[in-house]
C-alpha positions in Angstrom: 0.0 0.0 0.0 1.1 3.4 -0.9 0.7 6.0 1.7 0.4 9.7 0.8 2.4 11.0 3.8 6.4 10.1 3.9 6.5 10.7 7.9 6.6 7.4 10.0 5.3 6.7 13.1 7.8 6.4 15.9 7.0 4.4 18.9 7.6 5.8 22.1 5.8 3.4 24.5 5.5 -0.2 23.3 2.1 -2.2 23.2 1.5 -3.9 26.9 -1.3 -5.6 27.9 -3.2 -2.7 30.8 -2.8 -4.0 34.0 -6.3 -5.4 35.8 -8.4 -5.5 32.1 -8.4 -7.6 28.5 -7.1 -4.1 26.6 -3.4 -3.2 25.4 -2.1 0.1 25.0 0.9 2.2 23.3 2.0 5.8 22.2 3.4 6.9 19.2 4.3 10.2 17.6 4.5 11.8 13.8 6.5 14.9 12.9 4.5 16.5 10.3 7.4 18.1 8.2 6.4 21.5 6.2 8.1 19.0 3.5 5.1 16.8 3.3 3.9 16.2 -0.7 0.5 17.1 0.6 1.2 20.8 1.4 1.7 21.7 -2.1 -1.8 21.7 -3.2 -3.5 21.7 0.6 -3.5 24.8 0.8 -0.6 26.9 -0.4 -0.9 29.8 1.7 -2.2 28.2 4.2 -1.3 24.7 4.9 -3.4 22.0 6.5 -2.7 18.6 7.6 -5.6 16.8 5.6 -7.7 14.5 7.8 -7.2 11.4 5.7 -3.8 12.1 6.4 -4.6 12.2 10.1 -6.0 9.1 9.5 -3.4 7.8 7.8 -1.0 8.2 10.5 -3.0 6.6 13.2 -3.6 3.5 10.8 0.2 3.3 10.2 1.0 3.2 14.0 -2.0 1.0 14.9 -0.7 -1.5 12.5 3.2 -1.1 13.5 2.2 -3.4 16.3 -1.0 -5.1 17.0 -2.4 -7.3 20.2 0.2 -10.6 20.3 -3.7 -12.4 21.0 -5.2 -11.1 18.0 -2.4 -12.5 14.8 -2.6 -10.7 11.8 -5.3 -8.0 10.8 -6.5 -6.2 8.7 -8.3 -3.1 8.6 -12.1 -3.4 8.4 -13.4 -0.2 8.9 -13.5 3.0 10.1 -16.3 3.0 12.9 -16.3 6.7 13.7 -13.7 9.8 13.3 -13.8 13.6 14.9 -11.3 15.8 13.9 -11.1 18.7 16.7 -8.2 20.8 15.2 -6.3 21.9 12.1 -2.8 20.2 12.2 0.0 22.3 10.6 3.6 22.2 8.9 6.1 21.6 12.0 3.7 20.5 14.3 3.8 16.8 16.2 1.3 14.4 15.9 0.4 12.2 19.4 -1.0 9.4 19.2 -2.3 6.9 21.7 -3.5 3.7 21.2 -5.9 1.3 23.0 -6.8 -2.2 21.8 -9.5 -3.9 23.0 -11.2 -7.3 21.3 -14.8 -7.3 20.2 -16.1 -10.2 19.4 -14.2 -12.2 16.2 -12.4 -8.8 15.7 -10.5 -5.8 17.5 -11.3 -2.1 17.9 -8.2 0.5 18.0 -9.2 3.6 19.8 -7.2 6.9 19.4 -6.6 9.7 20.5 -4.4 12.1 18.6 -3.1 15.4 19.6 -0.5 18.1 18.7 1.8 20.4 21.2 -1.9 23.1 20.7 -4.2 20.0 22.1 -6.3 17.7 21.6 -6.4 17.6 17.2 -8.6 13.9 16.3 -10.2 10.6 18.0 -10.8 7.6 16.1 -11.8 4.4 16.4 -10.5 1.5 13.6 -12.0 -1.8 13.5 -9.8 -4.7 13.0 -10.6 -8.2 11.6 -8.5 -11.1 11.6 -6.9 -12.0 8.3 -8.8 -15.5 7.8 -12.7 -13.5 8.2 -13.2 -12.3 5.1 
């Protein structure tokens, strides 16, 4: 899969199971460089992040490292997205992670944010590879 942003997500807490509960956790963060492609046409005087892009980011770090229980996924669907705030050229994305299984498949809840606060939540659902 092609992504349209060149900035990777880098881990900065590992996935571990929460203590006391069935759900796993991690933190990651994305450095939105003013040198993304995606600035060039969104909007020249006045770049914006795009959403999908958002998205993007939290689908690349929720699939860095999934739930050892729950073998390979793949992404199903997007249950719900807000975006709460514009994310610009130099800022940092945040994002947190939390796993949690729901029924044959898994949902990834996140929260995203940038060093001005709280930017997008999302929540991903998760299949295993076999259920088509």
């Amino acid at each position: 899969m092609i992504s349209p942003v060149q900035a990777a997500p880098e881990r900065l807490r590992p996935l571990a199971r929460e203590e006391g509960s069935e759900s796993w956790s991690a933190s990651y963060a994305v450095g939105v460089s003013r040198d993304e492609p995606v600035f060039a046409g969104h909007y020249p005087d006045f770049p914006i992040f795009p959403g999908v892009c958002v998205m993007e980011c939290v689908r690349r770090a929720a699939e860095a490292e999934t739930p050892p229980p729950a073998g390979e996924l793949r992404l199903d669907s997007v249950e719900s997205t807000r975006f709460l705030s514009a994310v610009h050229p130099g800022d940092r994305l945040s994002i947190e992670l939390n796993w949690s299984q729901r029924g044959e498949g898994w949902r990834c809840q996140a929260k995203v944010a940038t060093q001005h606060g709280q930017a997008a939540t999302m929540r991903l659902r998760y299949l295993p590879e076999a259920v088509a």
